[in-house]
PyMOL CGO cylinders between C-alpha atoms (Angstrom):
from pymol import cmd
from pymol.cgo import CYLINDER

trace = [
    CYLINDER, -136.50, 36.00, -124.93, -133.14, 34.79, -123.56, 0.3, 1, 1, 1, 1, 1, 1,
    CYLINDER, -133.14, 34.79, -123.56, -132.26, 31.18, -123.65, 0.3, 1, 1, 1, 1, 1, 1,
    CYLINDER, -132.26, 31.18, -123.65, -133.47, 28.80, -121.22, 0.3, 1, 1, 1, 1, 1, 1,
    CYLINDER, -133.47, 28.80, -121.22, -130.71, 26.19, -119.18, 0.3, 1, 1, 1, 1, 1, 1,
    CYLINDER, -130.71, 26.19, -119.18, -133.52, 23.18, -119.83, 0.3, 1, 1, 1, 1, 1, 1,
    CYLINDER, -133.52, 23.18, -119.83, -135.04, 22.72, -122.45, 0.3, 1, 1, 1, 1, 1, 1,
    CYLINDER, -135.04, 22.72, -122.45, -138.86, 22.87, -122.22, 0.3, 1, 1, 1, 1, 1, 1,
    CYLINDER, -138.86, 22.87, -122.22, -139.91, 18.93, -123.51, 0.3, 1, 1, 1, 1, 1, 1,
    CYLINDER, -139.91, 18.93, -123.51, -142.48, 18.32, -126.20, 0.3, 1, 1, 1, 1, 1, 1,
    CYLINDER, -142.48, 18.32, -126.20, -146.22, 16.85, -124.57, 0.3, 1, 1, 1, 1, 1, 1,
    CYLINDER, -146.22, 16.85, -124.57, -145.05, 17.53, -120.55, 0.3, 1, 1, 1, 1, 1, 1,
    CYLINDER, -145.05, 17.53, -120.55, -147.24, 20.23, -119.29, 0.3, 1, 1, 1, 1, 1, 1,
    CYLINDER, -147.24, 20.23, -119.29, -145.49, 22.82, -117.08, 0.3, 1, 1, 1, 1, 1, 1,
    CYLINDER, -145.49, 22.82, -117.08, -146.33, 25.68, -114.14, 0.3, 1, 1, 1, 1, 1, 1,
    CYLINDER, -146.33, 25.68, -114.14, -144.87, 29.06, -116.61, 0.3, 1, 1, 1, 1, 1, 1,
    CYLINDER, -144.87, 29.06, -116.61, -145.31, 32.57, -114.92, 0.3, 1, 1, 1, 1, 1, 1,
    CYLINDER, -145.31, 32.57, -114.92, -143.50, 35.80, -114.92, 0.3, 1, 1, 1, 1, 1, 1,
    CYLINDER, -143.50, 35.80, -114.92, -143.69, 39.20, -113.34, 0.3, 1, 1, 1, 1, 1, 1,
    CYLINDER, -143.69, 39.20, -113.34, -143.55, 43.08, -114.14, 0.3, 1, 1, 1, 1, 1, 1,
    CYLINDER, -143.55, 43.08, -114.14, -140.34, 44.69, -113.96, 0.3, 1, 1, 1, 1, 1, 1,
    CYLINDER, -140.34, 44.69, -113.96, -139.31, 45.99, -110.69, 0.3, 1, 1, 1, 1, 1, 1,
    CYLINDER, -139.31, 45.99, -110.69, -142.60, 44.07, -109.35, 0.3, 1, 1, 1, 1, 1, 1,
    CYLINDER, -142.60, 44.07, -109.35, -144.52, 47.01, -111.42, 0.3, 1, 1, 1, 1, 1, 1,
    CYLINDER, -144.52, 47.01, -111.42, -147.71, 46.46, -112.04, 0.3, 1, 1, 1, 1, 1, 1,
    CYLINDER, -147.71, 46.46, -112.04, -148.48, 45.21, -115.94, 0.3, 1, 1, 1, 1, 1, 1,
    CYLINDER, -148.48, 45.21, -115.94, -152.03, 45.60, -115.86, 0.3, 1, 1, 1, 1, 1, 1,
    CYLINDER, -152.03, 45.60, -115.86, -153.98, 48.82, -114.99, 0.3, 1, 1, 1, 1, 1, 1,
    CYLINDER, -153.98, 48.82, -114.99, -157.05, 48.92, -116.60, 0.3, 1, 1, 1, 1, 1, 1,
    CYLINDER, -157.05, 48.92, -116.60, -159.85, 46.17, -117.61, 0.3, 1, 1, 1, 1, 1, 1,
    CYLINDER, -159.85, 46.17, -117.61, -159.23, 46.65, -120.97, 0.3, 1, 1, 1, 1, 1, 1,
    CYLINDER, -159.23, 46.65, -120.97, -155.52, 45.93, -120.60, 0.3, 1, 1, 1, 1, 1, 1,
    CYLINDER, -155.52, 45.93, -120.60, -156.22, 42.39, -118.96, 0.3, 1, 1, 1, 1, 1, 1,
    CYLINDER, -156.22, 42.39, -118.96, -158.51, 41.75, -121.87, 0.3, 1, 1, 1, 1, 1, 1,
    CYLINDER, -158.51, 41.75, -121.87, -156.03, 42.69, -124.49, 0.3, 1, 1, 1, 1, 1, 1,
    CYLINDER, -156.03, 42.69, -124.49, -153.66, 40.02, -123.08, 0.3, 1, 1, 1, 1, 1, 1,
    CYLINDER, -153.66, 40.02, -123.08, -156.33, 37.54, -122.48, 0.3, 1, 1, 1, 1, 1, 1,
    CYLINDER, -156.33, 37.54, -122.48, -156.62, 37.69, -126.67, 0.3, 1, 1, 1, 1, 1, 1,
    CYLINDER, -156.62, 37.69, -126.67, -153.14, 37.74, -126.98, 0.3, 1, 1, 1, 1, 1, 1,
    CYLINDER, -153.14, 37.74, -126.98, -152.36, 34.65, -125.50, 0.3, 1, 1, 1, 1, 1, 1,
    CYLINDER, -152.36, 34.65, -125.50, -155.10, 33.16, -127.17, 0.3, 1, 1, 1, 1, 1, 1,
    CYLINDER, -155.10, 33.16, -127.17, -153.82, 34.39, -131.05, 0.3, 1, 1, 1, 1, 1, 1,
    CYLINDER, -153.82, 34.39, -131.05, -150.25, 33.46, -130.59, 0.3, 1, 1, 1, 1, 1, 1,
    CYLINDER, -150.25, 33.46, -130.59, -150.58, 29.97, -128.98, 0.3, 1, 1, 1, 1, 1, 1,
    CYLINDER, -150.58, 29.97, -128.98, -151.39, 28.96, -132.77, 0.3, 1, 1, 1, 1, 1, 1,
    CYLINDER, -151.39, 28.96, -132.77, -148.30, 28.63, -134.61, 0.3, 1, 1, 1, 1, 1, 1,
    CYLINDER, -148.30, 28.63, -134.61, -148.29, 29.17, -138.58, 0.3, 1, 1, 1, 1, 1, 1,
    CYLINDER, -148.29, 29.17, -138.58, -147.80, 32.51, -140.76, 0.3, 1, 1, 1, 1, 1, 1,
    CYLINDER, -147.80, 32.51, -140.76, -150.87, 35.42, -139.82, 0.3, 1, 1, 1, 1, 1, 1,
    CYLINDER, -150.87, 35.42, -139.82, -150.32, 39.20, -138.72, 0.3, 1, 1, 1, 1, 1, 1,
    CYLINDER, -150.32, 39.20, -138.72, -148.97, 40.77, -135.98, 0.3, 1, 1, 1, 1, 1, 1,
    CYLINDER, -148.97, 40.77, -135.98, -152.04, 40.61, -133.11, 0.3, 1, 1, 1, 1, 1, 1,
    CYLINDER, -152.04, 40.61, -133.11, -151.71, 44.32, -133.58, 0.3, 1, 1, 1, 1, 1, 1,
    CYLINDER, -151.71, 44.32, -133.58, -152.19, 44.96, -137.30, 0.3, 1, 1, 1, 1, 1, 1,
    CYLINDER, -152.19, 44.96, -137.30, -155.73, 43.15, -136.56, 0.3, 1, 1, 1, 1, 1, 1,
    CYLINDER, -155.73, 43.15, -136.56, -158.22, 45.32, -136.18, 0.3, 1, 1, 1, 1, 1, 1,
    CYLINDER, -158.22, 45.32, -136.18, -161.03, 44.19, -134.66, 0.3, 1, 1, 1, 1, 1, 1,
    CYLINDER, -161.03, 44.19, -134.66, -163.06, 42.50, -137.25, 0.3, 1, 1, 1, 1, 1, 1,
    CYLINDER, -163.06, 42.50, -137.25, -160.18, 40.77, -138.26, 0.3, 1, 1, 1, 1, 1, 1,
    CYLINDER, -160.18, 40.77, -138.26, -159.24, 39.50, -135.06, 0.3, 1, 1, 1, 1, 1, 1,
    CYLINDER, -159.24, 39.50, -135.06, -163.19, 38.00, -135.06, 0.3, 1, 1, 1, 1, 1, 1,
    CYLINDER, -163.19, 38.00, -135.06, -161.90, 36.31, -138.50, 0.3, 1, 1, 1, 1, 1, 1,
    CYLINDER, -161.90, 36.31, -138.50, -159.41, 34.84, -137.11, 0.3, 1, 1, 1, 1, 1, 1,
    CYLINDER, -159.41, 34.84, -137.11, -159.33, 31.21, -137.79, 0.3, 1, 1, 1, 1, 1, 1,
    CYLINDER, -159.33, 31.21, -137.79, -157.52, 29.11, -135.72, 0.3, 1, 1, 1, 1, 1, 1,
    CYLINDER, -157.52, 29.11, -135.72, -158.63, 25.77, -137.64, 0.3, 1, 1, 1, 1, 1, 1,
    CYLINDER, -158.63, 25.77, -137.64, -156.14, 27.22, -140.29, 0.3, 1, 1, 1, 1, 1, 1,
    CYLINDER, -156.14, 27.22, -140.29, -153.37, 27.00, -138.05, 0.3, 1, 1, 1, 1, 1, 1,
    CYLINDER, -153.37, 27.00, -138.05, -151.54, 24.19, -135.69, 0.3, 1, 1, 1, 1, 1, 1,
    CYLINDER, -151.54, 24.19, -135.69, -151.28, 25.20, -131.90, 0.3, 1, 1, 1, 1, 1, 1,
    CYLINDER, -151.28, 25.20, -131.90, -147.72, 25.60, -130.56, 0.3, 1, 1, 1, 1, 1, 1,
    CYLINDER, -147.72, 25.60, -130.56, -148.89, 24.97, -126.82, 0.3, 1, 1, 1, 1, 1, 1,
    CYLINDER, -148.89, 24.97, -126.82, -152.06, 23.97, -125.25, 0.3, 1, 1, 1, 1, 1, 1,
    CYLINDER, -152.06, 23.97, -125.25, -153.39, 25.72, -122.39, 0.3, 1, 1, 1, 1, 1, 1,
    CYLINDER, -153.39, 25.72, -122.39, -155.04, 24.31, -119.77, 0.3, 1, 1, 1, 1, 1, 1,
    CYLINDER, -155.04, 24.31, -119.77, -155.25, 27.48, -116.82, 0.3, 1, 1, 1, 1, 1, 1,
    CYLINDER, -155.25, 27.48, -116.82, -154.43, 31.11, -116.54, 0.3, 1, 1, 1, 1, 1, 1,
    CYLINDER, -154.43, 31.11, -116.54, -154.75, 33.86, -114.04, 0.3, 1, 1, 1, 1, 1, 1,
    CYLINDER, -154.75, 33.86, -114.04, -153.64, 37.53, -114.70, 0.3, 1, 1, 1, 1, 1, 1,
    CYLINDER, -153.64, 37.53, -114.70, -153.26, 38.94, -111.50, 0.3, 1, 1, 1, 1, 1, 1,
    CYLINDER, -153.26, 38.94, -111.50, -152.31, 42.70, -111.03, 0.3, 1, 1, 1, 1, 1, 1,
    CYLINDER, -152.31, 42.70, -111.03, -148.39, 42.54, -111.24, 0.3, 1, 1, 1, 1, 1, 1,
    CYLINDER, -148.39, 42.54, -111.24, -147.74, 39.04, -112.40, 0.3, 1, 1, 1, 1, 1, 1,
    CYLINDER, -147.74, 39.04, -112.40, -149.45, 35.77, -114.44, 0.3, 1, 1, 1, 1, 1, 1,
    CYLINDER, -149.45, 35.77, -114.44, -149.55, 32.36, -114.22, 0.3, 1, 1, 1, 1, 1, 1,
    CYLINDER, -149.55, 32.36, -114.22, -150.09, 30.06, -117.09, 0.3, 1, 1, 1, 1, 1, 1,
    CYLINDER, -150.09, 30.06, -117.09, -150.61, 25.88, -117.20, 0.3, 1, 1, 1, 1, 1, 1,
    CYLINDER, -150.61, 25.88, -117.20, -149.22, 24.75, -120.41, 0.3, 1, 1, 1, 1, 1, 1,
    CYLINDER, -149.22, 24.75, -120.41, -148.68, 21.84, -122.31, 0.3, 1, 1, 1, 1, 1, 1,
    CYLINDER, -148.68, 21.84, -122.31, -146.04, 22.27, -125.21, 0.3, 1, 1, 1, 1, 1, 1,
    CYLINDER, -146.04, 22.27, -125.21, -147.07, 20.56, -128.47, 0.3, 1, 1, 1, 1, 1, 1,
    CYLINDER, -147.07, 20.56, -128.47, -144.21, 21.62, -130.76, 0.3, 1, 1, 1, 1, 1, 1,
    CYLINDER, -144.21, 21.62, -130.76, -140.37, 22.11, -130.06, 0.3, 1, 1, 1, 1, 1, 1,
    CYLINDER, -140.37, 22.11, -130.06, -139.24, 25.22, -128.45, 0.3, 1, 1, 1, 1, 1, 1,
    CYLINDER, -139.24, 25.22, -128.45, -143.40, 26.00, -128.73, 0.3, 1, 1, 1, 1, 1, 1,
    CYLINDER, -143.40, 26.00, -128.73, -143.40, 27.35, -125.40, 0.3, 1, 1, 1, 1, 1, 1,
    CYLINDER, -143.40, 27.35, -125.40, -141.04, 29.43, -125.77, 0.3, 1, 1, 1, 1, 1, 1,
    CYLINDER, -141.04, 29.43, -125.77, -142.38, 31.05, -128.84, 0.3, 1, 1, 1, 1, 1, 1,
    CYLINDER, -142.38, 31.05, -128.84, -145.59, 31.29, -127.38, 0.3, 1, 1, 1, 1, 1, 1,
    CYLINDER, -145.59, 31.29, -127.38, -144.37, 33.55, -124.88, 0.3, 1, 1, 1, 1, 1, 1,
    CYLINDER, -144.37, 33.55, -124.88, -142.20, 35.29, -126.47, 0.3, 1, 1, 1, 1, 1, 1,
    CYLINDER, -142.20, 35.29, -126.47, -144.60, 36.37, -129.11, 0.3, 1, 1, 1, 1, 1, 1,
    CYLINDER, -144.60, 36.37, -129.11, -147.07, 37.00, -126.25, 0.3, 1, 1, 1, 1, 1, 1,
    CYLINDER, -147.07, 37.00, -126.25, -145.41, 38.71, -124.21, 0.3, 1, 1, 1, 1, 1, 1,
    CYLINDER, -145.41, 38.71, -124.21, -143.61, 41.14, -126.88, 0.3, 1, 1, 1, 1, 1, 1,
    CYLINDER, -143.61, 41.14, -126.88, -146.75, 41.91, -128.50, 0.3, 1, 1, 1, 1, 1, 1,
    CYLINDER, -146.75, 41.91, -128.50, -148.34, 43.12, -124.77, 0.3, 1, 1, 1, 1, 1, 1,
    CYLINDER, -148.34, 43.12, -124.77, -145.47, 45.16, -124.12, 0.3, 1, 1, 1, 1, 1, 1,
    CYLINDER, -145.47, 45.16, -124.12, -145.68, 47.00, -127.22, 0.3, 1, 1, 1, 1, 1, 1,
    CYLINDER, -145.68, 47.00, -127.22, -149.11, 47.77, -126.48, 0.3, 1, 1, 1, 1, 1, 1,
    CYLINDER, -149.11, 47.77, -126.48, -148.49, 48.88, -123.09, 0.3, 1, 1, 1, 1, 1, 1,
    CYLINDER, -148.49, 48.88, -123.09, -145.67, 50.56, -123.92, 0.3, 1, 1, 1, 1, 1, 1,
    CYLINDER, -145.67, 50.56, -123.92, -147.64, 52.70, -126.40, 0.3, 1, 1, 1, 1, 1, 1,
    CYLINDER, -147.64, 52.70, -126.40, -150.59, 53.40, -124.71, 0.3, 1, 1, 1, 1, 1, 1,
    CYLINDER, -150.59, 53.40, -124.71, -148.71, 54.60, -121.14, 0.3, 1, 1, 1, 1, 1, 1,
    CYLINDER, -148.71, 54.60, -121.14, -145.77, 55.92, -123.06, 0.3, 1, 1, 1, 1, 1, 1,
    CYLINDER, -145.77, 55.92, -123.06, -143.09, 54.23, -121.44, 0.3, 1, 1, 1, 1, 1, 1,
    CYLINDER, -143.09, 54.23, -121.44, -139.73, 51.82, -122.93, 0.3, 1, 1, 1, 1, 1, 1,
    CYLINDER, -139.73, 51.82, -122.93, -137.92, 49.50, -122.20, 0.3, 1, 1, 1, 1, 1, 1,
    CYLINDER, -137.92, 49.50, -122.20, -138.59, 46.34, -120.79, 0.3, 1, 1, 1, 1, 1, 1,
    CYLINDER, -138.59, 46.34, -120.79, -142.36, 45.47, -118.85, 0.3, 1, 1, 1, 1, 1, 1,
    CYLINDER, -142.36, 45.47, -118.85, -141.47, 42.12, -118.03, 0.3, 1, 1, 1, 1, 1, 1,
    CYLINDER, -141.47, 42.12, -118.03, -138.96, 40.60, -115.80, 0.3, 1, 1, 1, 1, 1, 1,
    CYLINDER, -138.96, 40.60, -115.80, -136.42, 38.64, -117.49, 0.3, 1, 1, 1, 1, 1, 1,
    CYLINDER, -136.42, 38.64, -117.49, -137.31, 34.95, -118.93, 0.3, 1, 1, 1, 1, 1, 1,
    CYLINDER, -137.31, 34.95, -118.93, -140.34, 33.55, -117.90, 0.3, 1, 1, 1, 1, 1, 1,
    CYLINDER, -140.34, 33.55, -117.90, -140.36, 30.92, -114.80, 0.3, 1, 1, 1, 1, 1, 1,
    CYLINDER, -140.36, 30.92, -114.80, -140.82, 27.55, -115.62, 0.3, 1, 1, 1, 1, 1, 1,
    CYLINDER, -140.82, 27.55, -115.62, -141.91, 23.94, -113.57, 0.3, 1, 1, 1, 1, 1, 1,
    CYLINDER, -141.91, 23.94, -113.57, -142.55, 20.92, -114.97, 0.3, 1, 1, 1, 1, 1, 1,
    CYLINDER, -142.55, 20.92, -114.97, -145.80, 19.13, -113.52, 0.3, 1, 1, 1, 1, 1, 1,
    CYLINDER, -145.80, 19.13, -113.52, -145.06, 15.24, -112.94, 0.3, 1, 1, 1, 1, 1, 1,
    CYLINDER, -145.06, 15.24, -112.94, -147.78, 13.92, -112.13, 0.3, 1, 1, 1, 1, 1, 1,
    CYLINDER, -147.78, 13.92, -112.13, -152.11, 14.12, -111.59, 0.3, 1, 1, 1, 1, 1, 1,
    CYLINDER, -152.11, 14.12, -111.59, -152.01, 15.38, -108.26, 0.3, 1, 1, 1, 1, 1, 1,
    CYLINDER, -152.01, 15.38, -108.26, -149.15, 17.91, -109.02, 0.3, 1, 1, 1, 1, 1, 1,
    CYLINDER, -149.15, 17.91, -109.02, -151.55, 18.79, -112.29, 0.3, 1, 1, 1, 1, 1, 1,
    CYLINDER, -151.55, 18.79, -112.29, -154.72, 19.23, -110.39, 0.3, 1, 1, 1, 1, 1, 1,
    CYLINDER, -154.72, 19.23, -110.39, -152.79, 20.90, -107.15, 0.3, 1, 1, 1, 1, 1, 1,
    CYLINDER, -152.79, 20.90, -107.15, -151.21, 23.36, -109.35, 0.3, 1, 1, 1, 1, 1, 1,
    CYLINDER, -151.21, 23.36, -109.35, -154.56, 24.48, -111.20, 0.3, 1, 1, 1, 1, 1, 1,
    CYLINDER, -154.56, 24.48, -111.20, -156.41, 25.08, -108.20, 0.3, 1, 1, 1, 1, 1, 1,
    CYLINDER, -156.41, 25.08, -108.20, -153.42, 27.49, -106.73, 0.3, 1, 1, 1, 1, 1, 1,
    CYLINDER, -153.42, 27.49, -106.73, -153.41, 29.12, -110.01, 0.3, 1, 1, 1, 1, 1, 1,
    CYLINDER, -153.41, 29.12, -110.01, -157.12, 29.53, -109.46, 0.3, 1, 1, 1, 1, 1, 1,
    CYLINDER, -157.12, 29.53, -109.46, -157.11, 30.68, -105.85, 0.3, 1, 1, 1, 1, 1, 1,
    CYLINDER, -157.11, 30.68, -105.85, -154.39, 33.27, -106.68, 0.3, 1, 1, 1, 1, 1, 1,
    CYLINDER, -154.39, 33.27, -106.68, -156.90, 35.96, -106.50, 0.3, 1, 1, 1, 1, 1, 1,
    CYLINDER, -156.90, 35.96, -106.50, -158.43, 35.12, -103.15, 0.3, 1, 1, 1, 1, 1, 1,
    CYLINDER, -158.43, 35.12, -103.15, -155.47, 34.55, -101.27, 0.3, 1, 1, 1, 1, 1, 1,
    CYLINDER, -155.47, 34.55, -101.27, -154.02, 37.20, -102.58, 0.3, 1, 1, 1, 1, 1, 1,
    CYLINDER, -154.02, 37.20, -102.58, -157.22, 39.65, -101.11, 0.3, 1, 1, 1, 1, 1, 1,
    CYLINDER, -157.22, 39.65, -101.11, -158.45, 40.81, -104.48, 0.3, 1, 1, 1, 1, 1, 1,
    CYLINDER, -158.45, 40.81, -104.48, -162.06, 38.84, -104.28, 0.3, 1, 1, 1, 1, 1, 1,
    CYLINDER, -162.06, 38.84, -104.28, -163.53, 36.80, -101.57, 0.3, 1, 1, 1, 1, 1, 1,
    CYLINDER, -163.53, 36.80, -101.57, -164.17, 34.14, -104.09, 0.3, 1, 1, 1, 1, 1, 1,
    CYLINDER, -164.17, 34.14, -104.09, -162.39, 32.94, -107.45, 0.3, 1, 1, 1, 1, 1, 1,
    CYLINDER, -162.39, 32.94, -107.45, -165.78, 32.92, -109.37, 0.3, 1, 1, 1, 1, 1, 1,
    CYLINDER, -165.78, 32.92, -109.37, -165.63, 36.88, -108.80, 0.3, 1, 1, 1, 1, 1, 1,
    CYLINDER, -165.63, 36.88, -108.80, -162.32, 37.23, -110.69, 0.3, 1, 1, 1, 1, 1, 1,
    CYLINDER, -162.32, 37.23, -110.69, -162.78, 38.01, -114.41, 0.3, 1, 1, 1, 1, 1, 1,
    CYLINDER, -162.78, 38.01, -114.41, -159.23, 37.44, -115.14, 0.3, 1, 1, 1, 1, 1, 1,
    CYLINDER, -159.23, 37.44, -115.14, -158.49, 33.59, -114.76, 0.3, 1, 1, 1, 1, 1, 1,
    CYLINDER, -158.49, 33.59, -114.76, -159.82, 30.18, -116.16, 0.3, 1, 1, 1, 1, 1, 1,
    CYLINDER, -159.82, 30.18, -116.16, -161.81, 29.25, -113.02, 0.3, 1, 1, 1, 1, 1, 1,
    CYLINDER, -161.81, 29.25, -113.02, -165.16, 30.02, -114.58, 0.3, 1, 1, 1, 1, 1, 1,
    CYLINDER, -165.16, 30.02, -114.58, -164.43, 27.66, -117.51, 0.3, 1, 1, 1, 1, 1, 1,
    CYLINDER, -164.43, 27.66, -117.51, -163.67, 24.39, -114.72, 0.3, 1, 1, 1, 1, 1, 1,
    CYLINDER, -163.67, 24.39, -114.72, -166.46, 25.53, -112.72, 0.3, 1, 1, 1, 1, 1, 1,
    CYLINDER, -166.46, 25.53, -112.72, -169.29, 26.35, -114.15, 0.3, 1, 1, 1, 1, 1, 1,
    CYLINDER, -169.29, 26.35, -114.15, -168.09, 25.59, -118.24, 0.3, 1, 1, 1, 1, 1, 1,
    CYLINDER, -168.09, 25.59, -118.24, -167.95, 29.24, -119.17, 0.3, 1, 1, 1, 1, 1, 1,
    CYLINDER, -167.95, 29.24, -119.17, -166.92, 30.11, -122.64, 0.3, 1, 1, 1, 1, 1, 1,
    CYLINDER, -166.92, 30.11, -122.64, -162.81, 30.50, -122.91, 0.3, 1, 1, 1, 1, 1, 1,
    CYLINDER, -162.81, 30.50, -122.91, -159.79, 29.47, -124.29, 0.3, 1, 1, 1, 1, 1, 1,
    CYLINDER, -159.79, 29.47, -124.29, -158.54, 26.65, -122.34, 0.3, 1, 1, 1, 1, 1, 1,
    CYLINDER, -158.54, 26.65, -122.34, -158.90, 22.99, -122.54, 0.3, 1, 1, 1, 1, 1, 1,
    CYLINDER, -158.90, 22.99, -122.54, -160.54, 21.50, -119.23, 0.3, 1, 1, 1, 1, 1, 1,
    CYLINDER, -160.54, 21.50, -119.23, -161.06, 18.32, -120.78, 0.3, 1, 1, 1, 1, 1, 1,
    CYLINDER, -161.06, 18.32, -120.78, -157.87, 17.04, -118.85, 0.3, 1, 1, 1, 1, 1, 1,
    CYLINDER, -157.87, 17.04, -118.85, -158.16, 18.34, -115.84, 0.3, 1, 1, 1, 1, 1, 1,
    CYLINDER, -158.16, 18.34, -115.84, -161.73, 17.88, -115.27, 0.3, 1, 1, 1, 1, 1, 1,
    CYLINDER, -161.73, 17.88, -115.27, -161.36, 14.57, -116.42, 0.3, 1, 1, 1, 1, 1, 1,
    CYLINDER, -161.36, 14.57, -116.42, -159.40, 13.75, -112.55, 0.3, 1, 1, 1, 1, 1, 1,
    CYLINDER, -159.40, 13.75, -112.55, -162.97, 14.78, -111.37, 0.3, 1, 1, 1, 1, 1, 1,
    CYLINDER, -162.97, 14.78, -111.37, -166.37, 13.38, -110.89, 0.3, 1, 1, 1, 1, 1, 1,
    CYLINDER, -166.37, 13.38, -110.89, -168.44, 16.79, -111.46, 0.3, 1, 1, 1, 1, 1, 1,
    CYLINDER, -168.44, 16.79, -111.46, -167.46, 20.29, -112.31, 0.3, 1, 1, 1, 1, 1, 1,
    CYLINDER, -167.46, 20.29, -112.31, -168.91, 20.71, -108.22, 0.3, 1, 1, 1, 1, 1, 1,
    CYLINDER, -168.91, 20.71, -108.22, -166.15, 17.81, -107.16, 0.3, 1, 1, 1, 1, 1, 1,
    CYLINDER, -166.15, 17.81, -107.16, -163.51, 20.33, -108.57, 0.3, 1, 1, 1, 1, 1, 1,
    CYLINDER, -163.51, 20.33, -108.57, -165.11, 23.57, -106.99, 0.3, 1, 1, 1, 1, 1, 1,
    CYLINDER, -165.11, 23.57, -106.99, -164.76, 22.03, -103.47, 0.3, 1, 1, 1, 1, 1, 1,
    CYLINDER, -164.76, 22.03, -103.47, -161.61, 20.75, -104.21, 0.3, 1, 1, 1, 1, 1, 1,
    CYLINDER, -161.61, 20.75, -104.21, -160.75, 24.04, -104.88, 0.3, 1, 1, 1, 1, 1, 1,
    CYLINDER, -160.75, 24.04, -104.88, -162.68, 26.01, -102.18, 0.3, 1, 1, 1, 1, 1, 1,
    CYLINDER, -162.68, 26.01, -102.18, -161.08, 23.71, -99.76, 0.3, 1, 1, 1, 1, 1, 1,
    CYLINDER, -161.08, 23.71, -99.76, -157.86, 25.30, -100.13, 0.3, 1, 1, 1, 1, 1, 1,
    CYLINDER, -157.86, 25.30, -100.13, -158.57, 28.67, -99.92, 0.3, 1, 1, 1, 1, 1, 1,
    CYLINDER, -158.57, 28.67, -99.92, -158.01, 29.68, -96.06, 0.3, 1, 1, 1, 1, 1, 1,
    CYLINDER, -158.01, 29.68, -96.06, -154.71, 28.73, -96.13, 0.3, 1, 1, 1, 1, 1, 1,
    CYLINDER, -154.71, 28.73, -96.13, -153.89, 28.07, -99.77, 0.3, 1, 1, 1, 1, 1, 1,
    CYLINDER, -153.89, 28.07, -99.77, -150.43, 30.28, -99.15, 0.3, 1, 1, 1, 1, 1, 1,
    CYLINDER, -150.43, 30.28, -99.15, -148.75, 27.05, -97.48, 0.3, 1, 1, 1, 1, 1, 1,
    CYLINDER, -148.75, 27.05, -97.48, -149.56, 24.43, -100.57, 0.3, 1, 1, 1, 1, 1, 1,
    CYLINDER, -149.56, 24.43, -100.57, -146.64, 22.38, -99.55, 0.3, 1, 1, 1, 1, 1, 1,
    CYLINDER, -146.64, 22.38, -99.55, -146.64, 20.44, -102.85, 0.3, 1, 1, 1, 1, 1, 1,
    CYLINDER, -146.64, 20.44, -102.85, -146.43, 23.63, -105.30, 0.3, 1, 1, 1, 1, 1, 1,
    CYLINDER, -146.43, 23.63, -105.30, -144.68, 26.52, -102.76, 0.3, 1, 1, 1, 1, 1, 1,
    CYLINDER, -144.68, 26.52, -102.76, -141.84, 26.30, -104.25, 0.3, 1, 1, 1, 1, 1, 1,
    CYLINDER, -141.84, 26.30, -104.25, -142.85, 27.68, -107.79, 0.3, 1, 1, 1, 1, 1, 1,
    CYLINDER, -142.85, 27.68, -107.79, -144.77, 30.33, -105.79, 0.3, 1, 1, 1, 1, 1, 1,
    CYLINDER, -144.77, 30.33, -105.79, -142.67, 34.35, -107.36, 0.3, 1, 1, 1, 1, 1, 1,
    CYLINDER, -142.67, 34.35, -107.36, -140.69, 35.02, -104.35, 0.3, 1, 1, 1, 1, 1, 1,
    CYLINDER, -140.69, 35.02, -104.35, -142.42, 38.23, -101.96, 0.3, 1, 1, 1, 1, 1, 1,
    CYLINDER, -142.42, 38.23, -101.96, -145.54, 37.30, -104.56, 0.3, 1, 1, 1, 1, 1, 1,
]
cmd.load_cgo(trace, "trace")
């Protein structure tokens, strides 16, 4: 992926998200959301190991990320029809970058294949804000969260398969660290208010509208 004009700074945790092409939708099917979901998960660990594609699916199971150092943390995600959202913290130089990169290059392929298309899926670099404080931290997870519902795809962000709000809620299984977050809480219900709160007019978050994707 192309340069970026600021460098992303090691152990600062940053708003990343990025669109389709053309505002195309990237994924289609349930299976397509699930592919990325494990994507993201095997290349946020840095360290030599297969393309995510040469793994079949036992071998993906084997996978052993104890083996291997993690380029980024990640605390929230929501994969929404035409666009994502990540909450990252970068552990290693230039490790978000590579994360993404890596990510998103590996998903294209596969949706390139399957949908026989080319060319590019995503639009440009990736979108980046750096989050300075707790309340930007905690303010920015819950829009991430609420994406769905503001957006009209479920009445309520428990509904959505396709995000991280099961793991802060109700400690589903997943692949981000809440520990953090959750930690700015007293209760796993403290946070689900805080974030149901929002929700009727969670378009106008003054503190976070500006790293809303334009016409989103």
């Amino acid at each position: 992926m192309p340069g970026r004009i600021l460098p992303l700074v090691n152990d600062e945790v940053y708003h990343i998200f990025n669109r389709g092409s053309d505002k195309r939708n990237i994924f289609l099917q349930s299976r397509d959301y699930r592919r990325f979901v494990n994507t993201f998960y095997y290349y946020q660990f840095d360290g030599p190991k297969p393309k995510f594609s040469a793994l079949n699916k036992k071998g993906f199971l084997n996978f052993n990320p104890a083996q291997n150092s993690k380029l980024v943390e990640v605390f929230s995600y929501c994969l929404m029809p035409n666009h994502f959202h990540f909450l990252l913290k970068q552990l290693k130089t230039n490790g978000i970058s590579m994360f993404m990169s890596q990510a998103s290059n590996s998903y294209t392929k596969y949706f390139n294949t399957k949908f026989k298309r080319v060319g590019s899926l995503l639009q440009g670099t990736f979108k980046s804000v750096r989050v300075e404080n707790d309340e930007q931290l905690i303010h920015v997870s819950r829009y991430i969260h609420i994406n769905p519902v503001v957006s009209g795809l479920v009445s309520k962000p428990q509904s959505y398969p396709w995000s991280s709000y099961g793991e802060y809620a109700d400690g589903a299984n997943g692949y981000c660290s809440t520990d953090l977050i959750l930690g700015l809480f007293s209760s796993r219900k403290e946070y689900r208010n805080f974030t149901k709160a929002q929700i009727d007019y969670g378009k106008s978050l003054e503190l976070i509208k500006h790293q809303i994707i334009d016409d989103e």
